[in-house]
C-alpha positions as CSV (number, residue, x, y, z in Angstrom):
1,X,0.0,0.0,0.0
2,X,0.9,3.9,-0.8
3,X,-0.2,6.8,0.6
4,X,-1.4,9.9,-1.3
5,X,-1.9,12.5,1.6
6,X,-4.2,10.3,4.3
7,X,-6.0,8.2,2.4
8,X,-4.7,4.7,1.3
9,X,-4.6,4.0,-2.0
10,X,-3.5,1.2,-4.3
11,X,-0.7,2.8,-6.1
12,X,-0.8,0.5,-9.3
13,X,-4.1,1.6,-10.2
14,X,-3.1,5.1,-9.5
15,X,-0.6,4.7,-12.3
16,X,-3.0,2.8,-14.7
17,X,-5.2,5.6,-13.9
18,X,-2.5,8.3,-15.4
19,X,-2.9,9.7,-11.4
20,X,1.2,9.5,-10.5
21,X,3.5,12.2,-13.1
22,X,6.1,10.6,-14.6
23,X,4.7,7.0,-14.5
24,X,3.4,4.3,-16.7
25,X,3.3,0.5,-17.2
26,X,3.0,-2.1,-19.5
27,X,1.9,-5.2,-19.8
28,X,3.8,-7.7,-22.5
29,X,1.6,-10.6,-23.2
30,X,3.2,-13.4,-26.6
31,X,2.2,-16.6,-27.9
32,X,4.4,-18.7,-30.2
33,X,1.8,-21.8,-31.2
34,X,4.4,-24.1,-32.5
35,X,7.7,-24.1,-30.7
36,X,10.5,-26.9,-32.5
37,X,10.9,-29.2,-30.7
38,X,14.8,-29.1,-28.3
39,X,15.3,-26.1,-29.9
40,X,15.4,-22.3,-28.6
41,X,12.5,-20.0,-29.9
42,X,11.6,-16.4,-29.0
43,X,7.6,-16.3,-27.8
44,X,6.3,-14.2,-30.6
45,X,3.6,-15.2,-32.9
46,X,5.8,-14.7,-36.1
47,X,7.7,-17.7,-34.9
48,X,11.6,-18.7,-34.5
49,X,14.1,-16.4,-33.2
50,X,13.3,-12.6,-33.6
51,X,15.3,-9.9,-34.9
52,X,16.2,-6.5,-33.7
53,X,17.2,-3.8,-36.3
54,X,20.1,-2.0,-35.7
55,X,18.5,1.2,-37.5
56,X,14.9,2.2,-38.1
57,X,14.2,0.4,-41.0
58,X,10.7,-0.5,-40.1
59,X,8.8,1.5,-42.7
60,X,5.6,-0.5,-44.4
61,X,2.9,-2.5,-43.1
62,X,1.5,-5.3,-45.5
63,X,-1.1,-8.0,-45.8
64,X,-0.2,-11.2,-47.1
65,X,-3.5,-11.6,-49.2
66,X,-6.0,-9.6,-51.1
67,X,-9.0,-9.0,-48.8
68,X,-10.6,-5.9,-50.0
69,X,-13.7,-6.6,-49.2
70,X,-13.3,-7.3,-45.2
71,X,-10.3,-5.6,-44.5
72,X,-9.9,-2.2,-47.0
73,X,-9.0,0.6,-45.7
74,X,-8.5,-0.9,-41.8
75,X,-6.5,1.0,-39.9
76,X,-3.9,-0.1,-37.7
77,X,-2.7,1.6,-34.7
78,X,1.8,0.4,-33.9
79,X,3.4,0.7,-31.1
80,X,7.1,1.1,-31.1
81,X,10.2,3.2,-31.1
82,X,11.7,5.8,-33.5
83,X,15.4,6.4,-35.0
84,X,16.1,8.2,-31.6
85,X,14.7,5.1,-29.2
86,X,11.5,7.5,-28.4
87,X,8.3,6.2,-27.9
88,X,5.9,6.7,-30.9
89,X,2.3,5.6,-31.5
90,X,1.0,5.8,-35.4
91,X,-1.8,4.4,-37.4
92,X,-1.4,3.6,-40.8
93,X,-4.6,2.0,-42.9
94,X,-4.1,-0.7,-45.4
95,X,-4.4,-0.1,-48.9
96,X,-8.1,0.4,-50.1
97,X,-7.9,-1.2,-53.2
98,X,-4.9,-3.8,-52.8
99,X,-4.3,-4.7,-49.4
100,X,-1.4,-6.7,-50.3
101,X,0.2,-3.1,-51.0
102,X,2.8,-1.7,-48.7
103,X,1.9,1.1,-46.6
104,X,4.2,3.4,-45.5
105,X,4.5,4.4,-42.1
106,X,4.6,8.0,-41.2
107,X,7.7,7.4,-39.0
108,X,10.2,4.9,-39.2
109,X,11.0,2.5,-36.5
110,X,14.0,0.8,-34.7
111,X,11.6,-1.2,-32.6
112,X,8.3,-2.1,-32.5
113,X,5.9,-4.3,-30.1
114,X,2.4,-3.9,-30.5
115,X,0.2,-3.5,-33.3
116,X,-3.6,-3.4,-33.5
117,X,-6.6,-3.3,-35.3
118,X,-8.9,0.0,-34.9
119,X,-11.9,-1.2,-36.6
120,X,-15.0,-2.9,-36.2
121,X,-13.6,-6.3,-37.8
122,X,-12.0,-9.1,-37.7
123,X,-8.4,-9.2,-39.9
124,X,-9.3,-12.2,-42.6
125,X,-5.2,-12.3,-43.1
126,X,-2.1,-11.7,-41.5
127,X,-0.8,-7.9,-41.5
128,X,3.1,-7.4,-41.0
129,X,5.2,-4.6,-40.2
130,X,8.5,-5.1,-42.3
131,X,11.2,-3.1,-44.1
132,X,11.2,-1.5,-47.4
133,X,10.9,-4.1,-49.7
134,X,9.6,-6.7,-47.3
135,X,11.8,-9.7,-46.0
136,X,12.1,-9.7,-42.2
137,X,8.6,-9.9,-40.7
138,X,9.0,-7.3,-37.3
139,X,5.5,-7.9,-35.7
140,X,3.0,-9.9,-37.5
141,X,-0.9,-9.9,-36.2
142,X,-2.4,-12.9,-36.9
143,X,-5.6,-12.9,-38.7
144,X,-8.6,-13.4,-36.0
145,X,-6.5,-12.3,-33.3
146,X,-6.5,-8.1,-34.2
147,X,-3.4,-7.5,-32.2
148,X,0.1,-9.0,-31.7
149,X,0.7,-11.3,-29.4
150,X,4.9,-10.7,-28.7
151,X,6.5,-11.3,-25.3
152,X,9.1,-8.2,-26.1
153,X,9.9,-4.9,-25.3
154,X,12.0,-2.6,-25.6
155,X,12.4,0.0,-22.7
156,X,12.7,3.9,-24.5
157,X,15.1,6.7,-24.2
158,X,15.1,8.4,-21.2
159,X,13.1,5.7,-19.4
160,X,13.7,3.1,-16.6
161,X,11.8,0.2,-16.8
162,X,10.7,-2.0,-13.1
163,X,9.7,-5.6,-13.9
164,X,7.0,-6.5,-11.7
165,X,6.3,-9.9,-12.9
166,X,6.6,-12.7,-15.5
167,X,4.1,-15.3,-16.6
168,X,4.3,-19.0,-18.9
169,X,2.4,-21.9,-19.5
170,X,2.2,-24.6,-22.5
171,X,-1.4,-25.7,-24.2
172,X,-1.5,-28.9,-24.4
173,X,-2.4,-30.4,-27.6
174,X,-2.2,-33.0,-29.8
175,X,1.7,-33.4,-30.7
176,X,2.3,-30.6,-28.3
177,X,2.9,-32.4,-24.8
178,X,6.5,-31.5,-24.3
179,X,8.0,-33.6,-21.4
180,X,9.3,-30.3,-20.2
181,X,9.7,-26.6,-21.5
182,X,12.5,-24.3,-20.6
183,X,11.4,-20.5,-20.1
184,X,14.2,-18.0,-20.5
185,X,14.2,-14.4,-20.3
186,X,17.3,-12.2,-21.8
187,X,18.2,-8.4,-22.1
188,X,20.0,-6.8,-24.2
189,X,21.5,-3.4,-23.3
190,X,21.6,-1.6,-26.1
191,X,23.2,1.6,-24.8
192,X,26.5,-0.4,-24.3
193,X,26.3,-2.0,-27.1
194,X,25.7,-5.4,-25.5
195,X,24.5,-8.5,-26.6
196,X,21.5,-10.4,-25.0
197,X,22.2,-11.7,-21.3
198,X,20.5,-14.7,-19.3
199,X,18.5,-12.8,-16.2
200,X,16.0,-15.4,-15.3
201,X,15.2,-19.3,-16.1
202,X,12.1,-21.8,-15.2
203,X,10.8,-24.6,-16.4
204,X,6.6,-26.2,-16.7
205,X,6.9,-30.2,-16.5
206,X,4.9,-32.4,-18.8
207,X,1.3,-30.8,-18.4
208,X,2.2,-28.9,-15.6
209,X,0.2,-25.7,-14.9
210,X,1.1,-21.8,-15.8
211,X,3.3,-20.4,-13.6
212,X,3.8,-16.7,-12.5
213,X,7.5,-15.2,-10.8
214,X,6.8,-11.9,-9.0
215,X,10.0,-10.5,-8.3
216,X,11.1,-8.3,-5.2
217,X,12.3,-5.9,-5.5
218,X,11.9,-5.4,-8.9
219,X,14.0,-6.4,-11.5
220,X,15.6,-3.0,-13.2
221,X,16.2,-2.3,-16.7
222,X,17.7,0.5,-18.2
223,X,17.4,2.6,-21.2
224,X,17.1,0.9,-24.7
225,X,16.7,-2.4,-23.5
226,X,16.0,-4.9,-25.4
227,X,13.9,-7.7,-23.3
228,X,12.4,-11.0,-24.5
229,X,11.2,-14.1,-23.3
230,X,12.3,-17.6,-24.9
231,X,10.9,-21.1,-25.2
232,X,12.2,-24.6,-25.3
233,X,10.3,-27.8,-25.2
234,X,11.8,-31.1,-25.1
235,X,10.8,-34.6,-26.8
236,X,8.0,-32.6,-28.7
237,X,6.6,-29.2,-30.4
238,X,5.1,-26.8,-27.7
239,X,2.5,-24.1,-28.0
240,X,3.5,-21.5,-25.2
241,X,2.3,-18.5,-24.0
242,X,4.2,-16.1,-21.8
243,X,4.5,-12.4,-20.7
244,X,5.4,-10.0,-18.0
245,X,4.1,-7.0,-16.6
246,X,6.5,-3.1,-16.4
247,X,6.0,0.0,-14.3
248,X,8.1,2.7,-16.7
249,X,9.2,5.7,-14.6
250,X,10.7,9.0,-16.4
251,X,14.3,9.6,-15.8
């Protein structure tokens, strides 16, 4: 509990609530629906091992099929970071008459980790956020989902980030009940020029439940950090889910 002159108050909702200057959070919430069996994958629903530009060279949304009808003209709100690590929210809609067509995006982006739809819908295909020219997918919404689902983040300029928590668990499915699945998170400090670094590992047994790590005190991450979450089941393909939750604070 905090105190805001004599009445108690639950200081997390006071920062959902906008209530305490200089204060956010975040919560990071991925899916990766068919994790390789004894191999190492990032929990993202474009799958594999994701890739962090080193510039902004996020710069088009596309669609990877021709759904005019349902999905012309939707627009989609991304969530990222520009050339100088600042946070930026745009919208971009797809193309009205092509929707495989590349949109540009009115700022380019060195990191992005949320997109979503803004429209009374449901996506009938998959929309990407790539580079000029396509090739590397960035953040991919699947279609009936309307938003990503991607375990990473990446903390902005001028920010501190406070990890509150971290969440897993495995669906079991057919050809999905690993005997075991290794959870991973890394960070990469980007500021130093560092490379990712192991700061926290678990595991689920065979059909074991979701688990949730609450750490105290808070785990600390600084300034264009890179942060993700990673996946390995053994003996069989996994479908995992994971996520954790961030308080940001202004430096």
């Amino acid at each position: 509990m905090s105190y805001f002159g004599t009445t108690a108050t639950d200081f997390m909702l006071e920062i959902a609530k906008g209530n305490v200057s200089g204060h956010s959070q975040v919560n990071k919430f991925g899916a990766n629906p068919s994790v390789t069996q004894d191999t190492t994958e990032d929990v993202w629903d474009g799958g594999g091992t994701y890739s962090f530009p080193a510039t902004a060279l996020i710069t088009k949304i596309a669609q990877a099929t021709d759904q005019v009808g349902t999905d012309a003209n939707a627009t989609i709100e991304l969530q990222g970071l520009d050339a100088n690590w600042a946070e930026v929210t745009q919208f971009a809609d797809l193309d009205g008459s092509d929707t495989t067509t590349e949109v540009t995006l009115d700022t380019p982006l060195i990191r992005i980790f949320r997109m979503k739809v803004l429209e009374n819908i449901v996506l009938a295909a998959d929309v990407s956020a790539v580079a000029t020219g396509g090739g590397t997918t960035y953040a991919t919404i699947l279609a009936g989902n309307n938003q990503t689902l991607m375990a990473i983040y990446t903390v902005p300029a001028d920010t501190t980030a406070y990890m509150t928590s971290l969440f897993f668990s495995n669906i079991d499915a057919t050809s999905k009940t690993p005997t075991s699945v290794d959870i991973t998170m890394w960070a990469a400090d980007r500021a130093n020029s560092y490379e990712f670094q192991l700061k926290h590992a678990d595991a689920m047994p065979e059909a074991g439940s979701g688990r949730q790590h609450f750490f105290k005190p808070y785990y600390v991450f600084t300034e264009k950090t890179d942060i993700k979450i990673s996946a390995s089941p053994k003996d069989q393909d996994g479908h995992v889910h994971a996520g954790f939750d961030l308080i940001l604070v202004d430096n």
